[in-house]
N, C-alpha and C positions, 0 to 999 in steps of 0.2 A: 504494500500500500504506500504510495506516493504523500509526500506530506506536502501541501499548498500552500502557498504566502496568504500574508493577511492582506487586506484589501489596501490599496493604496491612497484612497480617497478617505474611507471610513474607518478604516482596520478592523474590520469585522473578518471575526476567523473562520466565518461560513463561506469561504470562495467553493465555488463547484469550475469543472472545465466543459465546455462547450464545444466543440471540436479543435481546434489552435486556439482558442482565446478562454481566458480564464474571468469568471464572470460572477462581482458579487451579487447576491437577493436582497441585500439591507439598502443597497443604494442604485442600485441597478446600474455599476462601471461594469466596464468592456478592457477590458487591456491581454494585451501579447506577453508571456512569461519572457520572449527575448529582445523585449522592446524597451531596457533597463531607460532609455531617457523619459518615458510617460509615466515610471515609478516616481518621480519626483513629483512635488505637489505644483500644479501649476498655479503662478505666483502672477499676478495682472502689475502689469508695465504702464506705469502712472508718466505720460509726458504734460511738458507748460506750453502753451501759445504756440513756440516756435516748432515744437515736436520733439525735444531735447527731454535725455530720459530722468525723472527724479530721483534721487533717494534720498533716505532718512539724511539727515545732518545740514543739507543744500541751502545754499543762503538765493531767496530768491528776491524779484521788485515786482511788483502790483502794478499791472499795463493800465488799469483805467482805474477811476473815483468808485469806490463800491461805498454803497453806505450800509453803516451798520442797522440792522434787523433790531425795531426796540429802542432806537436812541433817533438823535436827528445829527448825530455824528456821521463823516467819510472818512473813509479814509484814501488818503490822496494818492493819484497816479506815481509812482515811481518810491513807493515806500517801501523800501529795504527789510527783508524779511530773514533772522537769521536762526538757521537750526531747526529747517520743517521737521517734522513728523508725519509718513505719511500711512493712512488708517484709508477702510474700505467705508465707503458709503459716496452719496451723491456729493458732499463736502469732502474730496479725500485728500487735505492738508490741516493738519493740526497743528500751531503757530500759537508763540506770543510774538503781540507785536505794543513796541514800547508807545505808551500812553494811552492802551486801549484792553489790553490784557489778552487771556486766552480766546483765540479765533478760531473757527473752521472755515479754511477757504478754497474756491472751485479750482481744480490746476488749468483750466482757461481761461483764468484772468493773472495768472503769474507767467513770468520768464527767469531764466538759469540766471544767474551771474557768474 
């Protein structure tokens, strides 16, 4: 008796095989036991404005005035953002920015620096 990997997506240790493809019930993945690069968790590639790729730490600048939700503050075109965090959801930048505090902001209204 063959012993199966846990699922890649869920880790559920119910994988069954399906002709060539190994196939879990808990989440319904598909994957190839020799297809070692689809075993890694696929990670979503956050670009700003220009198409430049983000990560954590990126100090970026605010391309246009956004006003902040709840005040009658903006904050101004070209304000310097340092040390994103970037998190999954429709806001996917998590920032403080100096004299407004913690932000979530869209990465198409920012660029790299």
């Amino acid at each position: 008796m063959s012993i199966l990997p846990n699922c890649p997506k869920c880790h559920s240790e119910y994988t069954y095989e399906d002709g060539s493809f190994l196939v879990c019930p808990e989440c319904a993945h598909e994957w190839s036991p020799e297809n070692e690069s689809e075993n890694h968790d696929d990670k979503k590639v956050i670009r700003d404005s220009n198409g430049n790729e983000l990560q954590d730490g990126d100090t970026v600048t605010v391309i246009k005035d956004l006003k902040v939700k709840g005040t009658s503050s903006v904050i101004k075109i070209g304000t310097k953002v340092k040390g994103i965090r970037l998190v999954d959801g429709d806001h996917d930048i998590d920032c403080k920015i100096d004299g407004f505090g913690a932000m979530k902001l869209k990465s198409e209204f920012v660029k790299k620096v």
